[in-house]
Structure formats: C-alpha cells, structure tokens
KEKOL-975553 format. One line per 5 residues: number of its first residue (from 1); their letters; for each residue x, y, z of N, C-alpha, C, O, CB. Coordinates in steps of 0.02 Angstrom, whole numbers, plus 50000, padded with zeros to 5 digits. Glycine has a CB too. Layout:
REM KEKOL-975553
NUM	A	X Y Z X Y Z X Y Z X Y Z X Y Z  ... .
END
This chain:
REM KEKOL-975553
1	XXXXX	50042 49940 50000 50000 50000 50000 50044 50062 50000 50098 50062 50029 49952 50000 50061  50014 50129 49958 50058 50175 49962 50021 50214 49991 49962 50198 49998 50089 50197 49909  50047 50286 50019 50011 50322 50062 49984 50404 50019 50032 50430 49990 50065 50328 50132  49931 50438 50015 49962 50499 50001 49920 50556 50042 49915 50549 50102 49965 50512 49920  49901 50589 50022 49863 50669 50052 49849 50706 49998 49892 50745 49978 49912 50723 50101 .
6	XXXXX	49809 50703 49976 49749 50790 49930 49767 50845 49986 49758 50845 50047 49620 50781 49932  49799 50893 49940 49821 50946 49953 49848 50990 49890 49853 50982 49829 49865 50932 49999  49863 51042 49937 49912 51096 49880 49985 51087 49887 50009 51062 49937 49903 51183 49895  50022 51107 49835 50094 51104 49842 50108 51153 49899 50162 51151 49928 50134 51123 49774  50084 51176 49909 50110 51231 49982 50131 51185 50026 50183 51195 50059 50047 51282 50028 .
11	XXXXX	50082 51110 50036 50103 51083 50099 50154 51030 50106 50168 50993 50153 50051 51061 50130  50188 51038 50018 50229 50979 50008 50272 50983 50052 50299 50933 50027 50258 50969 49947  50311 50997 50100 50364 50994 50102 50356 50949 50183 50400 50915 50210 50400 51067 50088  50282 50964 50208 50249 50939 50282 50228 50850 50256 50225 50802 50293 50159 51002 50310  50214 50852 50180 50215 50789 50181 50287 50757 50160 50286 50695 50156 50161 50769 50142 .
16	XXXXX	50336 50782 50148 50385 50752 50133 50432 50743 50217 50479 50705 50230 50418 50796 50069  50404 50782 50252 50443 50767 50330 50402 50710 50352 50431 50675 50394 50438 50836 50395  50328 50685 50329 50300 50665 50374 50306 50588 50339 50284 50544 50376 50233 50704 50392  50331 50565 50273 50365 50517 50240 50296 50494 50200 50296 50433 50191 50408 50459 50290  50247 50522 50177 50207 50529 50124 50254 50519 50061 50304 50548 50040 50170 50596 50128 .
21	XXXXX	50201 50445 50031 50243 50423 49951 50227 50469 49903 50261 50463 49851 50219 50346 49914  50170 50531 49903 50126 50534 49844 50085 50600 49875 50057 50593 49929 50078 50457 49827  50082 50664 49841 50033 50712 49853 50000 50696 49796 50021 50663 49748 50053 50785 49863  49921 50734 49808 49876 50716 49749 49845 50799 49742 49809 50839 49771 49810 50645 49769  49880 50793 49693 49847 50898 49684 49788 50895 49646 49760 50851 49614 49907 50966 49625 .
26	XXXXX	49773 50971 49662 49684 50984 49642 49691 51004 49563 49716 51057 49543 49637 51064 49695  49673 50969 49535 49673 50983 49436 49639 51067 49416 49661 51099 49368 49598 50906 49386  49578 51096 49468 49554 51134 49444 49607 51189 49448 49599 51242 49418 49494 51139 49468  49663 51176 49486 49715 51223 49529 49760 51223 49472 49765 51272 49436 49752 51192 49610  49796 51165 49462 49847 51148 49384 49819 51190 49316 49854 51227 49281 49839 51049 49357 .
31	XXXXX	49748 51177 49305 49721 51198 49247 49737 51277 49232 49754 51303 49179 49646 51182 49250  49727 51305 49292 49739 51371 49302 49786 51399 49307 49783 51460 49315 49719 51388 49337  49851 51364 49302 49909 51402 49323 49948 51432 49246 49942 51406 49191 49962 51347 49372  49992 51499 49264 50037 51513 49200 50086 51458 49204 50098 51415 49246 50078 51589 49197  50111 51475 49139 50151 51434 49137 50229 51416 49181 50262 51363 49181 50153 51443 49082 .
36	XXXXX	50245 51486 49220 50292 51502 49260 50266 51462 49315 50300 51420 49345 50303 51576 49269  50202 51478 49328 50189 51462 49403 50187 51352 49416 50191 51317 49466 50087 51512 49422  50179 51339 49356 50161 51263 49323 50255 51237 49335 50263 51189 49373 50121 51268 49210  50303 51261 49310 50352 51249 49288 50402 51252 49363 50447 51213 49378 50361 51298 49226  50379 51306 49398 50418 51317 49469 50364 51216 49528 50387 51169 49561 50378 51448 49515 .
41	XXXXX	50309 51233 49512 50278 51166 49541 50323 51114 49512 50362 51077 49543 50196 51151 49518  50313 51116 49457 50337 51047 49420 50446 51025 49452 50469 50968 49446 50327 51074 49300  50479 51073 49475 50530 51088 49481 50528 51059 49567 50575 51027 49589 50542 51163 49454  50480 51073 49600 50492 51043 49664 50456 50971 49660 50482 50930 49699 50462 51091 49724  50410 50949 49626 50394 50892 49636 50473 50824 49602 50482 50764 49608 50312 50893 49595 .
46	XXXXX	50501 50867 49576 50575 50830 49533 50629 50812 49563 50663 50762 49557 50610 50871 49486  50636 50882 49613 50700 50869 49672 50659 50847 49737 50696 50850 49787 50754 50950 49693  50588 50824 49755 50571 50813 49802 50573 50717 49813 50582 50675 49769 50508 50856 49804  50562 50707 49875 50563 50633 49855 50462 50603 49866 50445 50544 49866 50635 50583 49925  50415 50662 49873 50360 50634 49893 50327 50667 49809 50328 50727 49793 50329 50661 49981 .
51	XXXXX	50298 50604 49763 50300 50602 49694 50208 50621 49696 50165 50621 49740 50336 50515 49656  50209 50634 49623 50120 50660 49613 50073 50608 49572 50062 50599 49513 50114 50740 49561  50049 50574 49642 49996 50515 49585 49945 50553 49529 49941 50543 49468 49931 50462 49640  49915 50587 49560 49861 50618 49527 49834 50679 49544 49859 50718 49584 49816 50582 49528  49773 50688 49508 49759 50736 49512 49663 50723 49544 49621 50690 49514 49783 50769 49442 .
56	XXXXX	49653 50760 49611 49578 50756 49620 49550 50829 49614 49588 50873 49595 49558 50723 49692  49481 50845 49630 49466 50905 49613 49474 50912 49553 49502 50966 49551 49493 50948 49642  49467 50884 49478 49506 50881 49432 49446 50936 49389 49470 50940 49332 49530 50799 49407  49393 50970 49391 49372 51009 49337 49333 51067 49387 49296 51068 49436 49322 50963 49276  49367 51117 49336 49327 51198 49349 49249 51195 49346 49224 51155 49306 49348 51259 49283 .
61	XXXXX	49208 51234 49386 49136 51234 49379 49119 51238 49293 49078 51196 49273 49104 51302 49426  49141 51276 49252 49120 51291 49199 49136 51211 49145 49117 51204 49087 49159 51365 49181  49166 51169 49178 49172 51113 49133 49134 51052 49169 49151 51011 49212 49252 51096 49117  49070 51065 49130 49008 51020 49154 49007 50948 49142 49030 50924 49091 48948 51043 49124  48983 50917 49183 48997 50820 49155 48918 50825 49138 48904 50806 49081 49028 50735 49236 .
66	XXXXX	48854 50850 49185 48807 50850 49145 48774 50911 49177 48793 50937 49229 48768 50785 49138  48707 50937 49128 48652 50987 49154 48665 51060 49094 48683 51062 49035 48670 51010 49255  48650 51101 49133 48661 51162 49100 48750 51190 49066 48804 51192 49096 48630 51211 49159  48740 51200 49026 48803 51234 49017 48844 51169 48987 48902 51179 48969 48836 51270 49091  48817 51103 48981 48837 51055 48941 48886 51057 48875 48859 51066 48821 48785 51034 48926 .
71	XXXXX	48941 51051 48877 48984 51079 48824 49060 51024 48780 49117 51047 48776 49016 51149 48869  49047 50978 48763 49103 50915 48755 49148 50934 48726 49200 50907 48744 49088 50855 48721  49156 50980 48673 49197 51010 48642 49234 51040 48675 49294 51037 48666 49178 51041 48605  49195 51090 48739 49232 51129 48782 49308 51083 48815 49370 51089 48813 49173 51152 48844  49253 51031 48846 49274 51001 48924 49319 50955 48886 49360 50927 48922 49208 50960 48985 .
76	XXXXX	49323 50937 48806 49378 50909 48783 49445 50943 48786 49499 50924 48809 49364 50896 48725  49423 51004 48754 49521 51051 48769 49515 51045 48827 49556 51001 48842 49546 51149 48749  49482 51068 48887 49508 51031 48962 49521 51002 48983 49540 51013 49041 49500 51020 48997  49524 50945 48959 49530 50889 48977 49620 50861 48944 49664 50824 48965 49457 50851 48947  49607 50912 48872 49689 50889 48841 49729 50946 48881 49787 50948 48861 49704 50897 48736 .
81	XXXXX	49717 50986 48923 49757 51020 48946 49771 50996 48988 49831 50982 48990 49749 51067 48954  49739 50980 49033 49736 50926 49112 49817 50868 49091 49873 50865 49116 49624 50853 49115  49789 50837 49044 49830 50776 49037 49867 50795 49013 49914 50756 49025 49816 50723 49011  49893 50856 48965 49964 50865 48955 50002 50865 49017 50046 50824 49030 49977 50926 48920  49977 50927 49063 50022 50949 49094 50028 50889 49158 50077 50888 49196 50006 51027 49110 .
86	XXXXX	49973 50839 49165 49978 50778 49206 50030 50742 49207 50064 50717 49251 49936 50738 49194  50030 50745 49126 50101 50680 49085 50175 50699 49129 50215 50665 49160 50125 50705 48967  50169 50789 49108 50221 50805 49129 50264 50810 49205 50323 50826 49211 50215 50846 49105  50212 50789 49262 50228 50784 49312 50235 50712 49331 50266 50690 49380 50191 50819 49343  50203 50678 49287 50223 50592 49279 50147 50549 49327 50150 50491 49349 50327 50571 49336 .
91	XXXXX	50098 50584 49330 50034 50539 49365 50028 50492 49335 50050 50481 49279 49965 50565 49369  49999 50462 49365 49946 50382 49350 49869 50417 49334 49844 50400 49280 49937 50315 49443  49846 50444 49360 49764 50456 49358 49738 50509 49386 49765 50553 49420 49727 50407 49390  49674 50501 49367 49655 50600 49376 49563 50572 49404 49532 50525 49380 49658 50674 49254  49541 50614 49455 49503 50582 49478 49417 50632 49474 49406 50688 49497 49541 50561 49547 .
96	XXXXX	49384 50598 49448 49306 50661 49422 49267 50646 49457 49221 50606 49446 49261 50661 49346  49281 50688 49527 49222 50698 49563 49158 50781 49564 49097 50784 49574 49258 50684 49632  49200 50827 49553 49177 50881 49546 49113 50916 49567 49097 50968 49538 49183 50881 49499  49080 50895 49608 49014 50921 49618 48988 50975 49584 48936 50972 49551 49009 50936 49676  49029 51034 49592 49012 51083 49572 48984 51077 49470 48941 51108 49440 49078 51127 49597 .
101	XXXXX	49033 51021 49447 49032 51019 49379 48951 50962 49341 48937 50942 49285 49118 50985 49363  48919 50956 49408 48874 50915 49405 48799 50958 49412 48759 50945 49456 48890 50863 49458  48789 51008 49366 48703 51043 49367 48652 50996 49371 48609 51010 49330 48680 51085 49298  48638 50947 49403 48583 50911 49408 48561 50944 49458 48596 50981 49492 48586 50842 49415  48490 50934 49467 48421 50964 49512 48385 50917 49508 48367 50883 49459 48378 51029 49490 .
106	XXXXX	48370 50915 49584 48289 50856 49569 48223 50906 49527 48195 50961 49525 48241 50823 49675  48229 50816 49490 48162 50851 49456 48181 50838 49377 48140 50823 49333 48150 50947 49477  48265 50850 49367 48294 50845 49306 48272 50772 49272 48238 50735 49306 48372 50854 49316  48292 50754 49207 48294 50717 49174 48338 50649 49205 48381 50648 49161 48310 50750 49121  48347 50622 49226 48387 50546 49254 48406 50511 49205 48447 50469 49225 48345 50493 49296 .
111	XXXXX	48397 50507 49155 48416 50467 49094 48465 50519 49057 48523 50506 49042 48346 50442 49044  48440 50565 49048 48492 50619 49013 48537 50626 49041 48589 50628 49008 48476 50682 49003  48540 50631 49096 48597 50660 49161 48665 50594 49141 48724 50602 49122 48550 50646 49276  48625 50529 49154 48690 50469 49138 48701 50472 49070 48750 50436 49057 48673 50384 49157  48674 50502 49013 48685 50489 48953 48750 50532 48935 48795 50506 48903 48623 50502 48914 .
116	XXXXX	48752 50603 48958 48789 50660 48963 48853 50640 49012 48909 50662 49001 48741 50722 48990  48841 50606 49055 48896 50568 49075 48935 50530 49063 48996 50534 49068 48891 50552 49099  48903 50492 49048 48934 50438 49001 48974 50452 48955 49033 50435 48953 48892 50405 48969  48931 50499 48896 48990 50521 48850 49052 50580 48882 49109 50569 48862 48950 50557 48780  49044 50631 48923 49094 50626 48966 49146 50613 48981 49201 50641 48975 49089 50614 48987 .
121	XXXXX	49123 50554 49012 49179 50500 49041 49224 50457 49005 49277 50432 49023 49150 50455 49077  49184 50452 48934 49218 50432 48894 49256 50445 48851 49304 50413 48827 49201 50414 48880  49223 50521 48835 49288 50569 48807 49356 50576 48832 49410 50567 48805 49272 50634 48810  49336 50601 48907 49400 50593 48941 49447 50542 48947 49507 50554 48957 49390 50602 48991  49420 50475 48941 49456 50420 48949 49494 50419 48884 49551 50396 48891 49413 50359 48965 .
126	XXXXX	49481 50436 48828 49490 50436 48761 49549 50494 48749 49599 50496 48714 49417 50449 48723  49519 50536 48791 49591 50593 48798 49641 50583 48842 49684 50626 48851 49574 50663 48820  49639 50531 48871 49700 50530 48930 49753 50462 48918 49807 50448 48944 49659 50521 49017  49713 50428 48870 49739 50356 48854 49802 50391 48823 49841 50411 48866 49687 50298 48798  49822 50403 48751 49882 50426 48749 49947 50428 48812 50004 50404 48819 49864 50482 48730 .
131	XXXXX	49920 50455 48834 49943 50497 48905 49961 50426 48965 49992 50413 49017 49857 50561 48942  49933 50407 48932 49950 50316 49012 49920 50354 49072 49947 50364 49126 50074 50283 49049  49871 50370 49056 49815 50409 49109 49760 50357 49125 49731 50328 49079 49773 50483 49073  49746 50347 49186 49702 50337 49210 49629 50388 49213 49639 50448 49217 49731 50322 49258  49583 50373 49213 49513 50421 49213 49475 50382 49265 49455 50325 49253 49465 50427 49133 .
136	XXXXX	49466 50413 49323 49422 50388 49378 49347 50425 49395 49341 50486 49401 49468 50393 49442  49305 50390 49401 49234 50426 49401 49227 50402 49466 49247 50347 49486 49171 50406 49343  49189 50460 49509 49197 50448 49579 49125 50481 49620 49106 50540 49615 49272 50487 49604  49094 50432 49658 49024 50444 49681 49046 50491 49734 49094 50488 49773 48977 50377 49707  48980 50553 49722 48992 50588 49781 48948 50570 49843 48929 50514 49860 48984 50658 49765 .
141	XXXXX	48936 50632 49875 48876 50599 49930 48805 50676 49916 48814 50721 49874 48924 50593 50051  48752 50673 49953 48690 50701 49950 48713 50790 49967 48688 50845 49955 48633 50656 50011  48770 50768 50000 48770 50839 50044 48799 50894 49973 48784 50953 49973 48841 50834 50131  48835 50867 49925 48854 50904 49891 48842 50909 49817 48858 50954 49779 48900 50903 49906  48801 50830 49803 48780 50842 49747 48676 50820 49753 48646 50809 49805 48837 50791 49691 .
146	XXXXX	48653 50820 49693 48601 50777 49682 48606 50717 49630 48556 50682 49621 48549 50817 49665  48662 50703 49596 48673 50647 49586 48718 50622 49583 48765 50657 49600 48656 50635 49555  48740 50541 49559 48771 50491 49560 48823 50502 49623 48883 50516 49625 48796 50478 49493  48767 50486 49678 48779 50463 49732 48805 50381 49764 48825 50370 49821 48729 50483 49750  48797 50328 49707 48780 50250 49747 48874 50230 49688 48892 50245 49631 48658 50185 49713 .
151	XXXXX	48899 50197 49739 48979 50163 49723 48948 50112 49661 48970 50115 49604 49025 50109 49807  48899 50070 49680 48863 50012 49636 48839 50062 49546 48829 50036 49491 48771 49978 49697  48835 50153 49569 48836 50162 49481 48879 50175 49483 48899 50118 49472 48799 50204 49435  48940 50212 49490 48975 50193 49463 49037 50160 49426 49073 50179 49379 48962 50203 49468  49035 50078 49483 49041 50027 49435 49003 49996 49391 49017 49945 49361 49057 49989 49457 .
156	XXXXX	48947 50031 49385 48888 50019 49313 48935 50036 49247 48958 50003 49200 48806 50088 49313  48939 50123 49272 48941 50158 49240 49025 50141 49186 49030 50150 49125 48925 50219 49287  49082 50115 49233 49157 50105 49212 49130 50023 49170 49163 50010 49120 49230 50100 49298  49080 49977 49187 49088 49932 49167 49044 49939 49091 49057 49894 49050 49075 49885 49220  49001 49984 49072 48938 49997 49014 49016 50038 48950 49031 50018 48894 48842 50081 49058 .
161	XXXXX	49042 50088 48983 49086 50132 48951 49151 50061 48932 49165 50064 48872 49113 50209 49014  49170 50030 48951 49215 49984 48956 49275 50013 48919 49279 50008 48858 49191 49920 48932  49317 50041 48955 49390 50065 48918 49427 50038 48970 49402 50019 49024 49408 50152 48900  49512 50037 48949 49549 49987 48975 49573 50033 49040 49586 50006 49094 49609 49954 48920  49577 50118 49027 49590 50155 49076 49526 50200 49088 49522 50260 49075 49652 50191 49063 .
166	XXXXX	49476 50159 49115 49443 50200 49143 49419 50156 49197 49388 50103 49187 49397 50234 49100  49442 50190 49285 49425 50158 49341 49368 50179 49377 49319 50187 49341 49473 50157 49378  49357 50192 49448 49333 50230 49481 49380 50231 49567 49432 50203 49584 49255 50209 49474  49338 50272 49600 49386 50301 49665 49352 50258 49689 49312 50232 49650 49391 50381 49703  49352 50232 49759 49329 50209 49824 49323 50267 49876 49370 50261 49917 49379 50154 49849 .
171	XXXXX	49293 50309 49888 49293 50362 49915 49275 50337 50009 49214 50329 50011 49238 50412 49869  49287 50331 50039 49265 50300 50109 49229 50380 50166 49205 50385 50223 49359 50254 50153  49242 50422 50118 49175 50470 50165 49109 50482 50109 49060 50508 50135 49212 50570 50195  49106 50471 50054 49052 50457 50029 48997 50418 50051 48936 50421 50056 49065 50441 49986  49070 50361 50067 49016 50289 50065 48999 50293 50137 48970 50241 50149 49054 50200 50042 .
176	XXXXX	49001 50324 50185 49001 50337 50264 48940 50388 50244 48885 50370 50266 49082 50373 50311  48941 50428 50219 48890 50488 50227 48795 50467 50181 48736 50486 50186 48943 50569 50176  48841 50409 50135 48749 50382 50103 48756 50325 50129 48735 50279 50095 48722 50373 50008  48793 50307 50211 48775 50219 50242 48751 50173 50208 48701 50139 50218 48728 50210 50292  48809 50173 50146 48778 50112 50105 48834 50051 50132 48891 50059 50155 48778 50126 50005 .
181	XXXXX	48804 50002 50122 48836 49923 50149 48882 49900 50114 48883 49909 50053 48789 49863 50149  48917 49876 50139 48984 49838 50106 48967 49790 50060 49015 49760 50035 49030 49801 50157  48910 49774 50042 48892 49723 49984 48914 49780 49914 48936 49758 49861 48789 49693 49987  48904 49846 49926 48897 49887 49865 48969 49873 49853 48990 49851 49799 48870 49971 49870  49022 49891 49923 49096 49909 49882 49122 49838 49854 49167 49833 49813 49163 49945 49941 .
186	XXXXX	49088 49786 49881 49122 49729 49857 49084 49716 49795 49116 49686 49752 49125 49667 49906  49043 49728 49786 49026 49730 49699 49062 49790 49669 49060 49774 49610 48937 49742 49679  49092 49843 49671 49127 49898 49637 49192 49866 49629 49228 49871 49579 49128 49969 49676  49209 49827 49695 49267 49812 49700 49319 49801 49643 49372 49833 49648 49261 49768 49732  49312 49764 49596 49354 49743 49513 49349 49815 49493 49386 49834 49538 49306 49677 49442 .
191	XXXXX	49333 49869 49463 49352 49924 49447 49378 49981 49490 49367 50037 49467 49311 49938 49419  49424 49976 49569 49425 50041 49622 49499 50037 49580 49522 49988 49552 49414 50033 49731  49524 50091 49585 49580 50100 49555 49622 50141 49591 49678 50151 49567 49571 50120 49497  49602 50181 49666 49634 50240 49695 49563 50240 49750 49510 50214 49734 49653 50317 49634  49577 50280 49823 49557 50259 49870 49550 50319 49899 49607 50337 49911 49590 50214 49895 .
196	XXXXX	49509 50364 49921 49509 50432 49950 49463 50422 50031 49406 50399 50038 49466 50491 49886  49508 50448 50082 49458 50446 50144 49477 50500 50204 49533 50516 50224 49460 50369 50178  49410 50524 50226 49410 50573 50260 49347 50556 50319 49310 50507 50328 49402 50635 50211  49353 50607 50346 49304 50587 50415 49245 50670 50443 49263 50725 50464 49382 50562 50500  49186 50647 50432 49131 50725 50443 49148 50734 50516 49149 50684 50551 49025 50716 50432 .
201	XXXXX	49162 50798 50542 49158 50806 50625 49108 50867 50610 49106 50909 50565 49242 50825 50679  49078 50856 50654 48999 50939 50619 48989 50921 50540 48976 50867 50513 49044 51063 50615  49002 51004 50508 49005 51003 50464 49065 51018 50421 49076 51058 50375 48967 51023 50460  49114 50951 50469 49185 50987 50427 49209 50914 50405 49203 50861 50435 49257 51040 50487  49246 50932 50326 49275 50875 50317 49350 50874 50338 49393 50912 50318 49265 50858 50253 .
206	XXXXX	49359 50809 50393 49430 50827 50400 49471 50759 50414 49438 50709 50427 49439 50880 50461  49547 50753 50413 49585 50688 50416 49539 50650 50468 49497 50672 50507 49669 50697 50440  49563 50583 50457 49530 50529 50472 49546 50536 50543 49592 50574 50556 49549 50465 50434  49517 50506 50594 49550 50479 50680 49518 50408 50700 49480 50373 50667 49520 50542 50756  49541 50398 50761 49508 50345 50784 49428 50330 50793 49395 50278 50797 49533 50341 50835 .
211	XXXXX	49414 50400 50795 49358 50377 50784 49302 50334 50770 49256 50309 50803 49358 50390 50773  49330 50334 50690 49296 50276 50643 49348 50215 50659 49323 50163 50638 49293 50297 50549  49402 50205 50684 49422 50140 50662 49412 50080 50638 49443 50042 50601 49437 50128 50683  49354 50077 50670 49324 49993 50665 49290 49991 50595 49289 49942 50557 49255 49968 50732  49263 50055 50582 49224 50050 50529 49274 50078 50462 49256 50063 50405 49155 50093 50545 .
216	XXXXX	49331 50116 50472 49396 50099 50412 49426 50042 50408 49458 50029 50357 49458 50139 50418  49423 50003 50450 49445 49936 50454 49408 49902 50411 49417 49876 50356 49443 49907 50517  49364 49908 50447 49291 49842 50404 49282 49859 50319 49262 49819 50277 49180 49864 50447  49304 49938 50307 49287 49946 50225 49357 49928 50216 49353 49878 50180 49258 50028 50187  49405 49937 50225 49475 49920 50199 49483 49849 50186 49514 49839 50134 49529 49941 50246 .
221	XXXXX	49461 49783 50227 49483 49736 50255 49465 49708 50171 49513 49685 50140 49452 49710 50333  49392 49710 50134 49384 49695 50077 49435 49698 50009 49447 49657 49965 49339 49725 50073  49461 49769 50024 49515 49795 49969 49554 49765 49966 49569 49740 49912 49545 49848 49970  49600 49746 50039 49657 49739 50026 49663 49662 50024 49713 49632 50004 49697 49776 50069  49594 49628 50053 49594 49551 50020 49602 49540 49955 49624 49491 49924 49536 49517 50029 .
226	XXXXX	49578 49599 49936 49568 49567 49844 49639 49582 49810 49651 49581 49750 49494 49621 49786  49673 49594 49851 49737 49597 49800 49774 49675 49795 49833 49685 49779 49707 49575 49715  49719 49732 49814 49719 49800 49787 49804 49825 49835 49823 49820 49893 49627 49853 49813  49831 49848 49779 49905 49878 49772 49921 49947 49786 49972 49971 49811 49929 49872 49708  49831 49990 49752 49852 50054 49739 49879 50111 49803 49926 50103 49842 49793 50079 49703 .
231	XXXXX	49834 50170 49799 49856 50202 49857 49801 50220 49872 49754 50231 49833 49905 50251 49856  49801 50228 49951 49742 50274 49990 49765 50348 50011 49817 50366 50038 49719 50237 50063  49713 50380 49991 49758 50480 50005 49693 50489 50044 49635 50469 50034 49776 50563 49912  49728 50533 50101 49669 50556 50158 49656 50623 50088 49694 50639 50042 49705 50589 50270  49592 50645 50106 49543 50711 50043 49525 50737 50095 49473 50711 50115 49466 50691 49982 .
236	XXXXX	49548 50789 50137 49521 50829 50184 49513 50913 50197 49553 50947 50230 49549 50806 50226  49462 50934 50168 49473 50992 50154 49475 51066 50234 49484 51126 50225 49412 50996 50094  49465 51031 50298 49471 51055 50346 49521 51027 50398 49543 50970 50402 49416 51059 50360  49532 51078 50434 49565 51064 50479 49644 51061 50477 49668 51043 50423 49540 51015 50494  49703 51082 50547 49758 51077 50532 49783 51041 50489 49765 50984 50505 49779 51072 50568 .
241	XXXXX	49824 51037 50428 49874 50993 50385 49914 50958 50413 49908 50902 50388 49914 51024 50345  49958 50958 50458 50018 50940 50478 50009 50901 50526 50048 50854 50528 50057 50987 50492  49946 50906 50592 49926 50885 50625 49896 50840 50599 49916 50785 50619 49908 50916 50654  49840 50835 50549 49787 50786 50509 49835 50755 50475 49837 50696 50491 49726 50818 50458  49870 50770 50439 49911 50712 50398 49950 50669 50444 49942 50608 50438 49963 50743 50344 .
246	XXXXX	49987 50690 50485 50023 50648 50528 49994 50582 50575 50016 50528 50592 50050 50695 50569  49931 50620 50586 49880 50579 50645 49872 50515 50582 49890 50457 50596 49780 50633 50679  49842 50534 50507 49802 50487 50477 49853 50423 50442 49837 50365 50430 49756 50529 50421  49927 50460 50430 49980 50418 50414 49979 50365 50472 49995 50307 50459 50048 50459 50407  49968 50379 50515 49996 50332 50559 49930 50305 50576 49945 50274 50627 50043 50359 50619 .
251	XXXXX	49878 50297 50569 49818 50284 50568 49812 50217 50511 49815 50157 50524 49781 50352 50553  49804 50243 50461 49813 50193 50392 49849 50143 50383 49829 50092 50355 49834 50220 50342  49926 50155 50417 49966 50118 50417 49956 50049 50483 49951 49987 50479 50022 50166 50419  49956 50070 50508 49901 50039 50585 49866 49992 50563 49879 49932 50558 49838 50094 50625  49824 50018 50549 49736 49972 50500 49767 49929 50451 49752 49870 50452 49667 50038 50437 .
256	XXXXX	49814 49954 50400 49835 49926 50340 49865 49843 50389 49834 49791 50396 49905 49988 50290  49936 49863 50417 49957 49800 50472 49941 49770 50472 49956 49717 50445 49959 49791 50523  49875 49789 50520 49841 49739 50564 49790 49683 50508 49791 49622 50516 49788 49790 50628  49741 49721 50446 49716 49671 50387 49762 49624 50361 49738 49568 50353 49693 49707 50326  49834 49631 50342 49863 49592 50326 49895 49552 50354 49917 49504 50321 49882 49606 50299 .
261	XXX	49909 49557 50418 49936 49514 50469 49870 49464 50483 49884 49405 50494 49964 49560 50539  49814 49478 50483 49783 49451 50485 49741 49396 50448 49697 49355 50462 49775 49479 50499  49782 49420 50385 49784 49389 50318 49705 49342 50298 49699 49313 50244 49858 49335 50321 .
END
C-alpha cells in the first residue's frame, strides 16, 4: 500500500517530513496556472522525494459532466490540457468527482443526466489514454451533489463505458455519509483503482481519527483482500494539515498491518 494526502503544493514539504509516498493535487488548481507558476511546481515535485499520483478536484465549475452549460467540445480542450500537463509531472490518474461540475436538480431528466455522462467520461478516457492516464469517476455523497451518489453506479457506469483506463475512486467518506453496505463496495470492488478517505466532524471535512476505526477497518479489510496495490490519500478539506496528515499516516498504516497480518 502507498500512502498519500489531497492537498496543495504549499504543503509539500509537511508531507515530505511526514514520509508521504505521493501528494495528489487539485486539477482545477493545475488547469489554472501560467506557465511560470506550472514549471516552478513541476521543479519541486523533481527534486522532492514525495512524487504526484494524481490529480483530484480535477474540473473547473464551467466544465460540466452534465446539466446546463453542457459543452464536450469545451470540456475536451480541458481535459487535453489537464493531461498534458499531468504527463508532465508523471501521474497515474486523475480523479472526476467535481460536484460543482454536476448541474443536476431534482426534478431533472435521470436518463439524460447518465447519458451526458457517460459520453463525458468517455471522452475523457479517450483523451487521457495517449497519456497512460488513468480516468476515475467517483460517487459523491447528497450533501454536495444531487446525483450519482451510489459506488454500485458507478461501477455500472466504468463497466457499460468499458475502456481499458477508465476506473473509479473508492471514496470511504462518501460511502460513510449515504451508509451504504459493504455488499455495494464489494461489487465495485474489480474496477476501484485509487482510494480517497476522510472523516465529517459537524460540518467539517477533516483527516481521518480513531474515531471511525472499526468502521475503516471493516471497509478496507475487503480491498486489501482482493489483491488492491494502489494508494489510499486522506481528501480533507478542513482542519490543521500537519497535524491531520500525521495523525492519519499513522492511522492507515496501523489498519493497513493489522488486515494483513491478519491475512
């Protein structure tokens, strides 16, 4: 198992003390940068020893997967921009969760919504293959979107599209926040490709604690039976960095142990 943290390069240097394999930067953040500001990033991730799997957060509000403002042509040059500059930092995969990029409303069309997705997802996959890119489609939860909420679509959704690089995330505060059962992740299970987990305290998302243990245990224990290699990155958009990353490294690693010792 490898370890990483969703973050900004600001905090690289807290995960490189704290022996993090892998930061996972925000794509909508990359997309946006000059080219100076792209080139000085790209320059510390080279002499650093903590490397860049991917990219989450990976699309600007204006590049829609479905609803209003629907645009493929658009979200294609976005998508070849994404993966150029991906290539060039050397990722594996780029991960489409985006809420914001998701205009669904109840009430909307449900058939249209996956249709617009679909092709989507498949564009992207189609634009990143070149690239030895991975394309991950990743369920959110209620609080931030109104759809494709359930892990079970989409491994529908990676298995209907069928491309050789196109996975999905295992998100473990998704799947905590719509209390869906471990029958779902073990049916997703053959397509998880990358592993994101965080923990709600109020209304904050923040690194994992003991808290949950039993119940990061119990979703992990499936994964790592089946063989799964990839990496788990705490996605925490609150709370101290340095403190949260450190607590969850040693957290993961803990849990990780103890499933396989237990073999």
């Amino acid at each position: 198992m490898k370890y990483g943290c969703g973050t900004t390069i600001d905090n690289y240097s807290i995960l490189q003390a704290l022996g993090f394999d892998y930061i996972e930067l925000p794509g909508n953040q990359i997309s946006q940068m000059t080219d100076d500001e792209f080139n000085a990033l790209k320059t510390i991730l080279e002499n650093g020893s903590v490397k860049c799997c991917g990219f989450n957060a990976a699309l600007t509000p204006d590049i829609v997967i479905t609803g209003e403002g629907y645009d493929l042509e658009k979200a294609k040059a976005y998508a070849e921009l994404l993966c150029k500059r991906g290539s060039q930092l050397h990722i594996s995969a780029i991960g489409i969760g985006s809420p914001k990029s998701r205009k669904f409303q109840e009430g909307d069309d449900l058939e249209k919504a996956w249709k617009e997705t679909e092709a989507f997802m498949t564009m992207f996959a189609d634009v990143a293959a070149p690239y030895g890119i991975i394309v991950m489609y990743e369920s959110l939860n209620h609080t931030e979107s109104a759809f494709g909420l359930r892990i079970r679509e989409g491994a529908d959704l990676v298995k209907k599209i069928n491309r050789p690089n196109l996975k999905i995330v295992f998100d473990i505060y998704h799947m905590a926040m719509e209390q869906e059962d471990i029958q779902e992740l073990e049916y997703a299970l053959p397509y998880v490709h990358h592993i994101h987990i965080a923990e709600r305290v109020g209304a904050e998302r923040r690194y994992p604690s003991d808290a949950l243990y039993d119940y990061y245990k119990k979703l992990l224990t499936p994964v790592i039976r089946s063989g799964y290699q990839g990496t788990i990155c705490t996605e925490a958009f609150d709370g101290d960095v340095r403190e949260g990353a450190e607590r969850s490294i040693h957290l993961l690693k803990k849990i990780v142990a103890e499933i396989e010792q237990e073999g």
